[in-house]
Each structure stands twice: as structure tokens, then as C-alpha cells.
C-alpha positions in Angstrom: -9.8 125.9 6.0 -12.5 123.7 7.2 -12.4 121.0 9.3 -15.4 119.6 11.1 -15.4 117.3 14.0 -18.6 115.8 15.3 -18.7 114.0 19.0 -20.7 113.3 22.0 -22.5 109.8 19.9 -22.5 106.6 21.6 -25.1 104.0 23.3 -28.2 105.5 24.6 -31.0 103.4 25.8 -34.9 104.0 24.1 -35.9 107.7 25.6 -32.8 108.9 26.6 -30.8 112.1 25.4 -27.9 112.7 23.6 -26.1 116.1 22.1 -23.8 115.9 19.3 -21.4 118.5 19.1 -19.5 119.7 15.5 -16.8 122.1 16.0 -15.0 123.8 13.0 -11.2 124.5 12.9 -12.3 128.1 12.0 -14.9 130.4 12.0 -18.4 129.2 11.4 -19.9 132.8 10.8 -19.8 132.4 6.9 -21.4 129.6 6.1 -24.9 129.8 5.0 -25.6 126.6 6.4 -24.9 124.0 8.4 -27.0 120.4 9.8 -26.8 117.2 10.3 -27.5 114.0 8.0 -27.4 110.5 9.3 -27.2 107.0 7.5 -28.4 103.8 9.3 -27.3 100.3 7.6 -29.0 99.4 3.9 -30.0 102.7 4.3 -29.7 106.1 1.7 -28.2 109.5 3.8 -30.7 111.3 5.2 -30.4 114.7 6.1 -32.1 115.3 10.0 -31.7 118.6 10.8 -30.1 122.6 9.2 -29.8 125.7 10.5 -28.9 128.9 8.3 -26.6 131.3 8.9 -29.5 133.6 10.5 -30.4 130.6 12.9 -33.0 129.6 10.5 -34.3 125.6 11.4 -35.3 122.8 9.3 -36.0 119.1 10.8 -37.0 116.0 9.0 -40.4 114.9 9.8 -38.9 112.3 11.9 -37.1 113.9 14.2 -39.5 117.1 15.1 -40.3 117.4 18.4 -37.6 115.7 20.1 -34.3 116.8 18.0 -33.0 120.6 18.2 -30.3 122.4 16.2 -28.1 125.1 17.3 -25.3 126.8 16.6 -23.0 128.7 18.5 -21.0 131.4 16.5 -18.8 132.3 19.3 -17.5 128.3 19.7 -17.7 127.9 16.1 -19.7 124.8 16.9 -23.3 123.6 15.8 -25.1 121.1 18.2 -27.9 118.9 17.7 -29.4 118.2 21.0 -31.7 114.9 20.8 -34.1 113.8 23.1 -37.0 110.9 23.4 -34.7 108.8 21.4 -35.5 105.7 19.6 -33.9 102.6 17.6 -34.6 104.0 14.3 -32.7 107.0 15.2 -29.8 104.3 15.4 -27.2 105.7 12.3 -23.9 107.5 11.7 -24.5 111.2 11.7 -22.6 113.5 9.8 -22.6 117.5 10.1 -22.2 119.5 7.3 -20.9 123.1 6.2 -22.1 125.0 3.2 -21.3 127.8 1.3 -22.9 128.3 -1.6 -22.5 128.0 -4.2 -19.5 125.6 -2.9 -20.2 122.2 -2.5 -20.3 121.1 1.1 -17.6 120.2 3.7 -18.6 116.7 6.2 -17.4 115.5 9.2 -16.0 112.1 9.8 -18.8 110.9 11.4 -20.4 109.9 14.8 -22.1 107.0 15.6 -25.4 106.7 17.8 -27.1 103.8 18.8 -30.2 103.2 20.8 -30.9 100.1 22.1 -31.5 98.7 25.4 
């Protein structure tokens, strides 16, 4: 059973850091992906950041440089640790679990906002 729960979003003034968390009810170990999209408002979902199963990363343009995934097998928890932050990184993000050839499994959602 999967059950992802992202936290650790909130109000975070231009620069700052934040880490989101997303911890599984169970094991993480077989999935062959996981990451994080995010959606701002009038906006399309876009995805920011996945790591594979072998620890594999992939960012958005966007956010390389200043955003890094992680995943911690042991916690059954993915992070996305995000630094020099800016408005436009202002959105809902969402993690994700894959495994193909499955459709994937979302969290509820976190919101982060960066304003001062």
C-alpha cells in the first residue's frame, strides 16, 4: 500500500531554504522512481525534480543549482532540499511514486510560498 505524505512547506522569505519531506507508509525500495512536481496558480504541473531507484537525478532547468533530491531508503522518505529560493518557486508541490509500468501514486500536497 502506498501512501505518501509530503511536509516541511510554508513561508520562506526570497533566499532562504526549505526541505520538503515525503514519507511512504511502506517501503520505498521498489519503486523505480520517485520526485517532486509543483503547480503555481493559472499554472500547468510541472515536474521539479526525480530520483531513480539507483539514486539517479533529474532537475528542471529551473531549479538546478539550488534544489536537491534525495532519498532515504532506510526512512522510506525522499527529500527535496531547496535553497536560494525565489517567488516563482511559489506553488503546491507534490511527490510522486512510480512503478512502472503502474501509473503513479501523489501526495496531498505541500504548499511553499516565497515572499517577503
Amino acid at each position: 500500500q502506498v501512501q505518501l505524505v509530503e511536509s516541511g512547506g510554508g513561508l520562506v522569505q526570497p533566499g532562504g531554504s526549505l526541505r520538503l519531506s515525503c514519507a511512504n507508509s511502506g517501503s520505498i525500495f521498489s519503486f523505480d522512481a520517485m520526485g517532486w512536481y509543483r503547480q503555481a496558480p493559472g499554472k500547468q504541473r510541472e515536474l521539479v525534480a526525480v530520483i531513480s531507484s539507483g539514486s539517479r537525478s533529474t532537475y528542471a532547468d529551473s531549479v538546478k543549482g539550488r534544489f536537491t533530491i534525495s532519498r532515504d531508503n532506510s526512512k522510506n522518505t525522499v527529500y527535496l532540499q531547496m535553497d536560494s529560493l525565489k517567488p516563482e518557486d511559489t506553488a503546491v508541490y507534490y511527490c510522486y511514486a512510480v512503478r512502472l509500468p503502474t501509473s503513479p501514486e501523489w501526495g496531498q500536497g505541500t504548499q511553499v510560498t516565497v515572499s517577503s
